[in-house]
C-alpha positions in Angstrom: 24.5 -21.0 22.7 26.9 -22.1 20.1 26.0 -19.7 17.3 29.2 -17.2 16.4 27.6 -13.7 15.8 29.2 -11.7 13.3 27.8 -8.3 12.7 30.9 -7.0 10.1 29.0 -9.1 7.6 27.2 -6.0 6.6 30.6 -4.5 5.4 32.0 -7.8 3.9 31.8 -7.0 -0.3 28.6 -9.8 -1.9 30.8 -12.6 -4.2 30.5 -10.3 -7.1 32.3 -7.7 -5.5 30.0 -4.5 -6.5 29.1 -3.7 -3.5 28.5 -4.8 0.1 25.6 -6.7 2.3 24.5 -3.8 3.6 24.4 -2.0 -0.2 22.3 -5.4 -0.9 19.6 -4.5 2.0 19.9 -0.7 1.3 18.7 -1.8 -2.2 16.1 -3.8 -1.1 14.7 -1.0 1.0 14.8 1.2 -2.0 12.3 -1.0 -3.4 10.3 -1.5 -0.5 9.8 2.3 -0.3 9.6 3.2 -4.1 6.8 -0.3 -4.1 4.6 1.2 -1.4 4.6 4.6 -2.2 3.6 4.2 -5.4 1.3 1.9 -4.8 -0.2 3.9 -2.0 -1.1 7.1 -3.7 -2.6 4.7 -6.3 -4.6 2.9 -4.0 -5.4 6.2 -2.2 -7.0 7.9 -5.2 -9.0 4.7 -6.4 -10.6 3.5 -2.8 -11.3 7.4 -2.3 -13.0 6.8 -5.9 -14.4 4.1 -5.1 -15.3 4.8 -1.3 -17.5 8.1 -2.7 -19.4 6.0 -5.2 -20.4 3.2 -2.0 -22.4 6.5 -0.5 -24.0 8.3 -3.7 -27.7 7.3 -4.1 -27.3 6.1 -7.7 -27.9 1.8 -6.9 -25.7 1.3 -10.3 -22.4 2.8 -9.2 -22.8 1.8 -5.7 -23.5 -1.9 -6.6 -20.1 -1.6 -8.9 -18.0 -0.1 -5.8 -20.2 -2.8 -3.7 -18.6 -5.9 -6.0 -15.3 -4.2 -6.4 -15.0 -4.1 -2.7 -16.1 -7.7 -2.4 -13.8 -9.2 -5.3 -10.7 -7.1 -4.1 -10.7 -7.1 0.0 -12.1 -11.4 0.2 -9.3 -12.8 -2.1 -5.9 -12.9 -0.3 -3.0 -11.1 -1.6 -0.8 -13.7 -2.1 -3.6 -15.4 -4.8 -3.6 -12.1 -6.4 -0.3 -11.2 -6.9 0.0 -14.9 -8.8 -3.2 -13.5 -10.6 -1.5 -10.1 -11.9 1.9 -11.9 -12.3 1.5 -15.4 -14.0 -2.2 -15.6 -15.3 -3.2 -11.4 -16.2 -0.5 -11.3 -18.8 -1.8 -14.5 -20.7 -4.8 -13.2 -21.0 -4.4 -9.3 -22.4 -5.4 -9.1 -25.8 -3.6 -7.4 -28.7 -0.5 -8.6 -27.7 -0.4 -6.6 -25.1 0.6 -9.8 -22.4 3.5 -10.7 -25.1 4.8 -7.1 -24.6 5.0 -7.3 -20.7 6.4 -10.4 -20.5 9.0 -10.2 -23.5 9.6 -6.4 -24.1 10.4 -5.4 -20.3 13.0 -6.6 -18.0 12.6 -9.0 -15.2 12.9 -6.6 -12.1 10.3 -4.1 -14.3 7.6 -6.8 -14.5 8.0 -8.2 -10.9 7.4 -4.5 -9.6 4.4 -3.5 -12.2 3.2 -6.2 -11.0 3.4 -5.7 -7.4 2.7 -2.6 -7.6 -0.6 -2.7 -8.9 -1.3 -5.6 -7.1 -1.0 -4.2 -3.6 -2.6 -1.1 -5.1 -5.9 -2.8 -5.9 -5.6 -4.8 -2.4 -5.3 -2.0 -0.3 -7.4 0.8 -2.7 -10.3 -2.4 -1.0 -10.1 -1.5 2.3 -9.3 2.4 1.5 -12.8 2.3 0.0 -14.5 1.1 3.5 -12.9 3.7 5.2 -13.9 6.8 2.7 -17.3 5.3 3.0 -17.3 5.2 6.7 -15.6 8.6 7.6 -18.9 9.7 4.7 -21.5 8.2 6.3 -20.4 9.1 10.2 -21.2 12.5 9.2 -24.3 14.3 10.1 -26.7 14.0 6.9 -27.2 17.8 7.6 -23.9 18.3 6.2 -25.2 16.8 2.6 -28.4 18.4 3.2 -26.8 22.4 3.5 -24.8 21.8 0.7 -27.4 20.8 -1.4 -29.0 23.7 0.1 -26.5 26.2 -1.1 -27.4 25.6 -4.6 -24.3 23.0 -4.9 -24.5 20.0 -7.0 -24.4 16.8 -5.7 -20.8 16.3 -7.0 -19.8 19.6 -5.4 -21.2 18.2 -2.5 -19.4 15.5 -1.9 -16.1 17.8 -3.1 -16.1 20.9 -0.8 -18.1 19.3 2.4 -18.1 15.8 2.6 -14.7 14.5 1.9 -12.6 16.8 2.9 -14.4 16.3 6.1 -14.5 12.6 6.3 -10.9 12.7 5.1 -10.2 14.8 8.2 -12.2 11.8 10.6 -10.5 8.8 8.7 -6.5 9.7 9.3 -5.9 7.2 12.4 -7.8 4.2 10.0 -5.9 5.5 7.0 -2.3 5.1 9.2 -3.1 1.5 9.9 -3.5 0.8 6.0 -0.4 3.0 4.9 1.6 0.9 7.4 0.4 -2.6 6.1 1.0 -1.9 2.6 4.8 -1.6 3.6 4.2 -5.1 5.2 2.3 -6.3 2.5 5.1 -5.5 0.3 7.1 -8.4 1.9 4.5 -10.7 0.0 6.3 -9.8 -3.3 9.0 -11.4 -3.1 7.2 -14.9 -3.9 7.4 -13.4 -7.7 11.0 -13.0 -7.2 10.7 -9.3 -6.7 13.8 -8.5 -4.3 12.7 -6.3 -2.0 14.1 -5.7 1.5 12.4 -9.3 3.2 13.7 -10.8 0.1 17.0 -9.5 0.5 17.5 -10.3 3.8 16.7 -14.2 2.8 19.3 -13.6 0.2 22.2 -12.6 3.0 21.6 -15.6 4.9 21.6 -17.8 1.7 25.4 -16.4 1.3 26.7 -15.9 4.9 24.5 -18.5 7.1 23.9 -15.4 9.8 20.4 -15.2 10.0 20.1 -13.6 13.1 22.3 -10.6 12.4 20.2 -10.1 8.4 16.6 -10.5 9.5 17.4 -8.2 13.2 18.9 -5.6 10.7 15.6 -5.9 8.3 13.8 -5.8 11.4 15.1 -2.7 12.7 14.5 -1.5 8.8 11.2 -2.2 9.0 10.3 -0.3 12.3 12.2 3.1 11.3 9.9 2.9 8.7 7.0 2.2 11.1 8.2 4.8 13.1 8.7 7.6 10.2 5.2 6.8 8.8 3.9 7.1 12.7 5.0 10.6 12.8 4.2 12.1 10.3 0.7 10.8 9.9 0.4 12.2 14.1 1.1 15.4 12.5 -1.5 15.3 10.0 -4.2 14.1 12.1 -3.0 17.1 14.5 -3.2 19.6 11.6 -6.5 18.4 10.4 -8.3 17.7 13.7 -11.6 19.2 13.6 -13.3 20.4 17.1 -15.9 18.7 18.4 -15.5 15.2 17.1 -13.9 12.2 18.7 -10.0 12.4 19.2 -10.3 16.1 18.9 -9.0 18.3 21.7 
């Protein structure tokens, strides 16, 4: 094999001399993290929204979570993020697109619009999975509550999802961890997060091996970070007597 590794590109300064190919990954994992985080607690609280309203015996909202699942979770990301990116803005009224696009900088409009993006994308298939963990549970649960003299609403607060929530933490890992993969997508807008950035090191030192091995390696620390500390939630919320429980 002819190829000349060269691993003390990382510490070699980029051509504007600010900082390093290592500084340039390290920023694009700053952006991968600060993108999926955010993202995630947004898409958390809407699909839990949205996941409740798929189970409450009122057809109206459960037709609207119904057909948000549907439009959000059966068009692929990549179409959306062109959606939110090129075609959203040129259609908000009051000016509003004009603002975006002019008003903010570059980087700020690539991540808004990533960020929602990804958070609509994945608050889809957060939805299926509040509405699964809710209707694996006994109906006697809803039923005592409503027993109790407790609303519907209350319900569904003090019994049933804290208690689905508590069934659905192995399914909700899987998600967390794809919307850091998923995040890779974004750099078709020209967001420069850490996939991107590793593109851009081979671009200027022709050692691909060495970039996309270190964004690997980025990549499963992450993985691996995410993995423990969602083990330790699902041990901490276990609940006796149901599957995976010890």
């Amino acid at each position: 094999m002819s190829y000349q590794w060269n691993w003390s590109i990382f510490s070699s300064p980029v051509p504007t001399g600010d900082t390093t190919y290592m500084g340039w990954l390290l920023e694009g994992l700053q952006i991968t993290l600060a993108l999926s985080l955010s993202a995630w607690v947004i898409a958390l609280l809407l699909g839990s929204l949205m996941g409740v309203l798929r189970t409450v015996p009122h057809r109206g909202l459960s037709l609207l979570a119904t057909s948000y699942v549907e439009v959000f979770r059966n068009i692929p990301l990549l179409v959306q993020l062109f959606i939110w990116y090129f075609v959203l803005p040129e259609l908000l009224p009051f000016g509003l697109g004009d603002a975006f696009k002019q008003q903010l900088d570059p980087l700020t409009q690539q991540f808004v619009a990533a960020m929602v993006c990804l958070a609509f994308f994945t608050s889809a298939r957060v939805c299926e999975q509040v509405r699964s963990g809710i209707l694996a549970l006994p109906p006697g649960q809803r039923n005592a509550g409503l027993a109790l003299g407790l609303t519907l609403p209350q319900t569904y607060r003090h019994v049933l999802v804290p208690m689905a929530f508590r069934l659905i933490v192995p399914p909700l890992t899987s998600e967390f961890l794809n919307i850091f993969k998923n995040s890779a997508v974004c750099s078709t807008i020209g967001l420069l997060e850490l996939a991107a950035q590793g593109r851009q090191l081979v671009d200027y030192t022709a050692q691909p091996y060495e970039s996309f091995i270190a964004v690997t390696l980025f990549y499963l620390v992450i993985n691996v970070v995410v993995m423990g500390l969602m083990r330790v939630v699902e041990g901490r919320t276990r609940v006796p007597g149901y599957i995976g429980s010890q």
